[in-house]
C-alpha positions in Angstrom: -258.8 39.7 5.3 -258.9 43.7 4.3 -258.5 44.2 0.9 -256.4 47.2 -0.7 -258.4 50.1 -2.3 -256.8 52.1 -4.9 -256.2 56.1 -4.4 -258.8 56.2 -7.1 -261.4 53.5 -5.7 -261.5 55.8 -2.7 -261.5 59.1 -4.0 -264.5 57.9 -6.2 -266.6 56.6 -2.8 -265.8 60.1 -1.4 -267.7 61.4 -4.3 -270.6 59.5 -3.6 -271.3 61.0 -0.3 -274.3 63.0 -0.5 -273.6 66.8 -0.1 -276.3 67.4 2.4 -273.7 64.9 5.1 -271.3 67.7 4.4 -271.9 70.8 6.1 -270.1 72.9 3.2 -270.4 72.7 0.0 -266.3 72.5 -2.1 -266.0 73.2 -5.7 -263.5 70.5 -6.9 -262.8 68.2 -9.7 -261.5 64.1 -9.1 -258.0 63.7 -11.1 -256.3 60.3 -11.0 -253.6 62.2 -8.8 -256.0 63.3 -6.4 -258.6 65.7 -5.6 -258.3 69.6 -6.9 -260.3 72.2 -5.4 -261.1 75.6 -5.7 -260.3 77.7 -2.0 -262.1 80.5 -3.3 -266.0 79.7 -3.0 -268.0 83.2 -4.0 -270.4 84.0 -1.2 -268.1 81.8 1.7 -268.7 83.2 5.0 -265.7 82.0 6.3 -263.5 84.3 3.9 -262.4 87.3 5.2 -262.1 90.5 3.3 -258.0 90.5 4.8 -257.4 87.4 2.5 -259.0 88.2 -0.6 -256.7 89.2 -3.7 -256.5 93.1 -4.2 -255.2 95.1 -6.8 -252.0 96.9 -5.3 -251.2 99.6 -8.5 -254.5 100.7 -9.6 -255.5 103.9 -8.1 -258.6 105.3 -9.7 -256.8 107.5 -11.6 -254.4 105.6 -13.6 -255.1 102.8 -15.7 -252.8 99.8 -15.5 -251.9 100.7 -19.4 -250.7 103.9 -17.9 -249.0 102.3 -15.2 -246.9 99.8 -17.6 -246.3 102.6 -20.2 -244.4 105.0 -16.7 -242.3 101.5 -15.8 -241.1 101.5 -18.8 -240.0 105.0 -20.0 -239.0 106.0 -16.2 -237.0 102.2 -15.4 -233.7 101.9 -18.2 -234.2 98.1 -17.7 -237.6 96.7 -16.9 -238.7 93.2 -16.0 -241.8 92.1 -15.4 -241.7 88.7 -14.3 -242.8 85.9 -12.0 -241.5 87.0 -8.5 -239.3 89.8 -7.6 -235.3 89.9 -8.5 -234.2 88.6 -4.9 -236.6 86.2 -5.0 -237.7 84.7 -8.4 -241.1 81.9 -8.4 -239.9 80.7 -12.2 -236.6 79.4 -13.8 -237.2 81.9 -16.4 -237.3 84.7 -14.4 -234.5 83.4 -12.4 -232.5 83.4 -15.5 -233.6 86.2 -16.6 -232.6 88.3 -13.5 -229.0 86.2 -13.2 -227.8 87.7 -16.7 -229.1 91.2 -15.8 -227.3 91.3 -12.4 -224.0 90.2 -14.5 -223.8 93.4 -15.9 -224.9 95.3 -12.5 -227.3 98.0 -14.1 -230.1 99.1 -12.1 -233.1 96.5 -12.5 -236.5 97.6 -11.8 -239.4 94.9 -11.4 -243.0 94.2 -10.7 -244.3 90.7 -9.9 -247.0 89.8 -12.3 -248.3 86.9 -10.2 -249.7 89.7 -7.1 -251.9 91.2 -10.2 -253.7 88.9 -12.6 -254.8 92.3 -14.5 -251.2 93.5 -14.2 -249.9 90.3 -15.9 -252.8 90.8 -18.7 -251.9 94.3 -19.7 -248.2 93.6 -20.0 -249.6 91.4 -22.0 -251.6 93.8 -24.1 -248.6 96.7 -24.1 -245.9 94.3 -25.7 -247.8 91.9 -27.9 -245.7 89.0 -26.1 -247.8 86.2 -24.3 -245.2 85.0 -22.0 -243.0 86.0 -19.1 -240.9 87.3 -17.8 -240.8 90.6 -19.9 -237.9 92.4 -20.0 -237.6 96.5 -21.3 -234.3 98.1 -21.9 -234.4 101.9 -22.4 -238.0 101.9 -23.5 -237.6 99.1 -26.1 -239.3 95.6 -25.7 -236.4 93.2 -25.8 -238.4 89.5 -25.0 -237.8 86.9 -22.3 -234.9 84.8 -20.5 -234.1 82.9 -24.2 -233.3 85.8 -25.6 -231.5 87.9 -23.3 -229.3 84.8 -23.0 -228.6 84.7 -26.8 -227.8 88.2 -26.4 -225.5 87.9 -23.6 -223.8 85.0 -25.7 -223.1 86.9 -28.5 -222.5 90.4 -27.1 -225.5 92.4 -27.8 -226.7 92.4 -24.3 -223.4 93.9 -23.4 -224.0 97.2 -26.3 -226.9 97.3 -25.4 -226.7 97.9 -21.7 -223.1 99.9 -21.7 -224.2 103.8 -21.2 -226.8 102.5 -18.7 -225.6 104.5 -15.2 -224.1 102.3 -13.0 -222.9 99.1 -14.8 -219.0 99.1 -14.4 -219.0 95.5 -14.5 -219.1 95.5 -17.9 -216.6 92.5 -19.1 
């Protein structure tokens, strides 16, 4: 008669395998979900330089400071959020995007998530710890909560009207 093991019986017996049966060593950490790991082991030889993260803005001329300060004075409404507009990876910066596109003004973006050091000196320029980030003519506004309150009670609306191409204003 075969008796049942729990997830967590047999995660634990997987632990106890000595690391020399294993031809790899895998950084990772036993949950009661399930097993975490780490894909990125320094040193792997099986990583390839194609797949590791890279840094897409930084030239070795400009700072990222520099490169958030230009966004923002050159973009009339700036978001930096969590994927791009088409394509948002957060609810926030879903929202965020939906009441922008309401009032069709040109919406510039960068994606935070392809530049950890991106995401840190937004960070840094606005004070604000969390994203998205939205800029309107120069001025940091906040997130998706309070765009929406200022959609809701007009200010969005002020705010946005002698912003080149926005008709749609209702």
């Amino acid at each position: 008669m075969a008796r049942l093991l729990s997830s967590n019986a047999v995660l634990k017996a997987i632990a106890t395998v000595p690391a020399a049966l294993s031809s790899r060593n895998v950084i990772g950490s036993f949950y009661p979900s399930g097993l975490k790991y780490s894909t990125s082991v320094p040193g792997d030889p099986d990583t390839h330089e194609d797949f590791k993260p890279t840094n897409k803005i930084q030239s070795s001329d400009v700072s990222l400071k520099d490169v958030v300060v230009q966004d923002v004075k050159e973009n009339p409404v700036m978001i930096y959020m969590k994927g791009v507009p088409d394509f948002p990876q957060c609810g926030f910066s879903s929202l965020a995007v939906r009441v922008l596109k309401h009032y069709n003004v040109p919406l510039s973006a960068r994606n935070i998530l392809e530049d950890p050091e991106l995401k840190s000196a937004v960070k840094a320029f606005s004070h604000w710890p969390t994203f998205p980030q939205i800029f309107i003519k120069g001025e940091f506004i906040g997130g998706s909560d309070i765009i929406l309150n200022m959609h809701q009670n007009g200010e969005l609306k002020e705010k946005l009207k002698d912003i080149v191409g926005s008709p749609k204003l209702e």
